[in-house]
C-alpha positions in Angstrom: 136.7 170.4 317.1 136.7 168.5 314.0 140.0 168.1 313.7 140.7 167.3 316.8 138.5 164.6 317.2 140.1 163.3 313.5 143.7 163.4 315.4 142.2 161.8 318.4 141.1 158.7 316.1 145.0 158.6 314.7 145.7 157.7 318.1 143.0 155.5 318.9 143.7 153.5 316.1 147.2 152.9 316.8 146.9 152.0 319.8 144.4 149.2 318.5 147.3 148.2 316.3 149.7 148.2 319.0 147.6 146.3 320.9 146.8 143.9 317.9 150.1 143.2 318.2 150.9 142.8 321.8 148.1 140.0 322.7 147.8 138.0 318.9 151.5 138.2 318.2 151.0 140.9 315.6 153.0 140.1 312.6 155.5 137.8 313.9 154.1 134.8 312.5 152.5 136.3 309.4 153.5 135.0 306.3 156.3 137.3 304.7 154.2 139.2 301.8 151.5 140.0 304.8 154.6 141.9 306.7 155.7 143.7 303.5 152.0 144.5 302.7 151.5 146.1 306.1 154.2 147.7 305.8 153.9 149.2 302.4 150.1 150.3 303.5 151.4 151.6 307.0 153.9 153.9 305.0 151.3 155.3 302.9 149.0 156.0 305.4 152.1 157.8 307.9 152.6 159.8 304.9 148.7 160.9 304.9 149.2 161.6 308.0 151.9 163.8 307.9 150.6 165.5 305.2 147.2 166.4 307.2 149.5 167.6 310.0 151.4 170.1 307.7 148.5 171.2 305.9 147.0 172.0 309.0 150.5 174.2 310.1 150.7 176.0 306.9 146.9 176.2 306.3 148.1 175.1 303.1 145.2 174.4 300.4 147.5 172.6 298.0 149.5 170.0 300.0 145.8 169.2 301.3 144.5 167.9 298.2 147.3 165.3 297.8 146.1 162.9 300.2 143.5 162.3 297.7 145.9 160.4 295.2 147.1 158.2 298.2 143.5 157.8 299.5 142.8 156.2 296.9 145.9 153.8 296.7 145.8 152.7 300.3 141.5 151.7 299.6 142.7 149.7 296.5 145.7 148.1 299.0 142.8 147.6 301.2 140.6 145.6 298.8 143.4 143.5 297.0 144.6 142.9 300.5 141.2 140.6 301.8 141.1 139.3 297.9 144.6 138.3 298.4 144.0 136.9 301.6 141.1 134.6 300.8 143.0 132.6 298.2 146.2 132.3 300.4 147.3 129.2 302.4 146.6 131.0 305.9 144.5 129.1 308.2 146.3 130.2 311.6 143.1 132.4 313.1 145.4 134.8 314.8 147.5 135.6 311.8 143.9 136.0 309.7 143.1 138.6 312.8 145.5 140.5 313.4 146.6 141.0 309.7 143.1 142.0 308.8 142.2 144.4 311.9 145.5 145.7 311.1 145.0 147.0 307.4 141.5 148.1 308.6 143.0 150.4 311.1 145.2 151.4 308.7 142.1 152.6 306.2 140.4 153.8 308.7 143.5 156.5 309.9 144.0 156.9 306.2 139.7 158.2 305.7 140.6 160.2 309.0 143.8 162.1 307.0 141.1 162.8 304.4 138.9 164.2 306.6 141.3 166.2 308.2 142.1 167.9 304.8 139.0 168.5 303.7 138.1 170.1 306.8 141.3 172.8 306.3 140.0 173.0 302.5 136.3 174.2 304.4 138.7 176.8 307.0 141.0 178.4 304.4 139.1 178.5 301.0 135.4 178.0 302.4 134.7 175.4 300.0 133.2 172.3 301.1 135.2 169.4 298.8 134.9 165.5 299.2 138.5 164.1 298.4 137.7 160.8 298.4 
């Protein structure tokens, strides 16, 4: 039920992106190095993703414990990121917004991948390990 409710939160949070980006113009307008931030972050956290989902398939112990390394990428991306933000030329609200809820959502699918692995971590090997 875990799980499931960690999968159901992917979801959730991507639709909070895509609506981010339907009703404050998502990144249209951004400036370009918040685009290829975004980006860089979103590719990271896909891959987290992915890797929670095979885990999960192969009830594989190993892949599992990668996310960790990219965990903890994507929460340094996530602090640079607002420190980067706040002593940038932006002063459009929207762009602030969306940019920031964005890379939240991002983190916050990326803590859900963790949890997702340490959870298959607790089903196959019975150990109860924080990754993060």
């Amino acid at each position: 039920m875990k799980i499931a409710n960690d999968f159901s939160r992917y979801g959730r949070y991507a639709l909070d992106i895509s609506y981010i980006g339907d009703e404050l113009c998502g990144l249209n307008r951004c400036e370009t190095w918040i685009r290829d931030y975004i980006n860089e972050m979103s590719e990271k956290v896909l891959r987290m993703v992915r890797i929670s989902v095979d885990s999960l398939k192969k009830q594989d112990v190993i892949l599992a414990k990668t996310v960790a390394q990219l965990e903890r990428e994507v929460d340094k991306m996530y602090f640079a990121f607002f420190n980067k933000l706040i002593n940038s030329d932006c002063v459009d609200v929207k762009r602030v917004i969306s940019s920031s809820l964005m890379i939240r959502y991002l983190e916050r699918i990326a803590d859900h991948a963790i949890y997702v692995c340490e959870s298959i971590l607790y089903i196959v090997s019975g150990e109860k390990l924080d990754l993060d």
